[in-house]
ROMAR-255285 format. One record per residue (C-alpha): residue number from 1; y, x, z. Coordinates in steps of 0.5 Angstrom, whole numbers. Each point is the difference from the previous one (the first is absolute). Example, Ala and Ser with C-alpha at 12.3 -4.5 7.8 and 13.67 -1.06 7.14 Angstrom:
% residues 2
pt resi->1	yy->-9	xx->25	zz->16
pt resi->2	yy->7	xx->2	zz->-2
***
This chain:
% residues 45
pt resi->1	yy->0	xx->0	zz->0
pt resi->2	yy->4	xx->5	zz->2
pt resi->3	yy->-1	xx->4	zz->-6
pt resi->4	yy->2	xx->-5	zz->-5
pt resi->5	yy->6	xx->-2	zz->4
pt resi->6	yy->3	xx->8	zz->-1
pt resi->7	yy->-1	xx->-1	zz->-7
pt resi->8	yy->4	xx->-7	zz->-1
pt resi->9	yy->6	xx->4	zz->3
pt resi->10	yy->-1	xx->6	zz->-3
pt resi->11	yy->1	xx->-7	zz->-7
pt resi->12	yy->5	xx->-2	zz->3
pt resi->13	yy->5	xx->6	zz->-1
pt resi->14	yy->0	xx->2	zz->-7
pt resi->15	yy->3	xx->-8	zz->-2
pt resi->16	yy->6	xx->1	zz->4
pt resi->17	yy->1	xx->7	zz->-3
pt resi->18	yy->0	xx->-5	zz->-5
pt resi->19	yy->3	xx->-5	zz->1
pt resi->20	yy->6	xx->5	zz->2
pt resi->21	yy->0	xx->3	zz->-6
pt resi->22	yy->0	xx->-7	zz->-3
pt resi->23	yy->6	xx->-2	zz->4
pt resi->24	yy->4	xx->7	zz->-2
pt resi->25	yy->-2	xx->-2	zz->-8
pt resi->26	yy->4	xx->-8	zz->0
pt resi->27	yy->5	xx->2	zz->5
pt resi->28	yy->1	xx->6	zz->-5
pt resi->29	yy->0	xx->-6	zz->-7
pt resi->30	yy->5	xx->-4	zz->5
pt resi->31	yy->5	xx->5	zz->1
pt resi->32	yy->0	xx->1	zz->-7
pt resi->33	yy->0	xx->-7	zz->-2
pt resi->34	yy->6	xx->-2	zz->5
pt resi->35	yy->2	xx->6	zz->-4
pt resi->36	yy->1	xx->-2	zz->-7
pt resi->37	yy->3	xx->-7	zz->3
pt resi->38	yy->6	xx->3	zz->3
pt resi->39	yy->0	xx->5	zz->-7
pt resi->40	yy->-1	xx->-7	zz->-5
pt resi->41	yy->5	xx->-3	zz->6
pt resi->42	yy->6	xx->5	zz->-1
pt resi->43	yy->-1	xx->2	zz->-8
pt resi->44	yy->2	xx->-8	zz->0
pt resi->45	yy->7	xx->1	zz->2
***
């Protein structure tokens, strides 16, 4: 029992290495997008 509860823990770390990774990218897209709307914004006037 014990022996397959050290292997669940040992899985739940590579997704939350993941799941950063994941939050670093579309908060990287986000920023960018914000981006262009602000430029497409300013080009107008």
């Amino acid at each position: 029992m014990t022996g397959k509860f050290t292997k669940n823990k040992k899985q739940t770390k590579p997704p939350e290495r993941s799941n950063r990774a994941a939050q670093i990218l579309f908060s990287i897209f986000a920023i960018i997008l914000i981006l262009s709307m602000v430029l497409s914004l300013v080009s107008n006037f």
